[in-house]
C-alpha angles and dihedrals in degrees: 000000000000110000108241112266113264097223122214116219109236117186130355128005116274098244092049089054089051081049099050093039088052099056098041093058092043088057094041099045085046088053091047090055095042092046085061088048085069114027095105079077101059093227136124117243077241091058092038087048089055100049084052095054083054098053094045103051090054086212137072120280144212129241080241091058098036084058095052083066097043132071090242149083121268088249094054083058098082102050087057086046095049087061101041083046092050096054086048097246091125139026128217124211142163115258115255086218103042110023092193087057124083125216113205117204143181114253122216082256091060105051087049086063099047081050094056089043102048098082087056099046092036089056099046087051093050093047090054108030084041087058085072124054117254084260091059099046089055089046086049088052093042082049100048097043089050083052088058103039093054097051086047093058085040095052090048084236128154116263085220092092084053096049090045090049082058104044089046097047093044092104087074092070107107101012096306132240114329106241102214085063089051100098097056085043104044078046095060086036102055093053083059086066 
């Protein structure tokens, strides 16, 4: 009879990789729902990402900003942009204060389709996130964030892109801004530039 096998643990420690395979199908089976929340609009979560950047930033924004949001490198942005640009959901156009620079905005189109989109997505959000108490969810967000935090110091990144994530997702606080009252609103907003 053959002696078991003494195994050598290569890697990380057992509980960290249940750590790290547990957050990664939990993101991936969440982007999967979210992804059949929208596909009536024929659009990627990078792409719908993107377009709520947009929104919440209430400004233009540049392909280095919209990145910072994104799970992708500055150069893959302008591929996504071209598209989005293509179907007429977003416009491109030179800084006037910097004329190498681009500034990336909604289009009225735009904001039509993450409209459309906002019951589905807000249903399958609430179906998830509901699933944990208020006291989870802020723990979720506290954990996350500590995630984040800590790849950034082992990468040797910036924290901009994390205090840009913050400032351009504050208009979630609170529930953020109601989209059917977007248009008046982005109207009012736009004559401030």
């Amino acid at each position: 009879m053959a002696k078991p096998k003494k195994f050598i643990q290569v890697g990380p420690s057992p509980d960290l990789m249940w750590i790290v395979v547990n957050f990664a199908q939990s993101w991936n089976i969440w982007a999967k729902a979210l992804e059949r929340s929208i596909r009536s609009g024929n659009i990627t979560v990078s792409q719908l990402t993107t377009l709520q950047a947009l929104y919440f930033a209430n400004r233009p924004l540049s392909p280095t900003e919209i990145s910072h949001v994104l799970p992708l490198e500055t150069h893959s942005v302008s591929p996504l942009l071209d598209r989005l640009h293509k179907r007429k959901i977003v416009t491109r156009r030179r800084s006037k204060t910097d004329r190498r620079a681009v500034e990336v905005e909604m289009t009225p189109q735009g904001l039509d389709l993450l409209k459309e989109l906002s019951a589905g997505i807000k249903g399958a959000m609430e179906r998830v996130f509901y699933s944990l108490t208020p006291q989870e969810r802020e723990t979720l967000v506290k954990l996350t964030q500590k995630i984040s935090n800590a790849a950034v110091d082992y990468l040797g990144a910036s924290k901009e892109h994390l205090a840009s994530n913050a400032r351009m997702m504050s208009g979630l606080s609170n529930g953020g801004v109601i989209l059917s009252q977007a248009k008046s609103k982005r109207t009012k907003r736009k004559k401030s530039y």
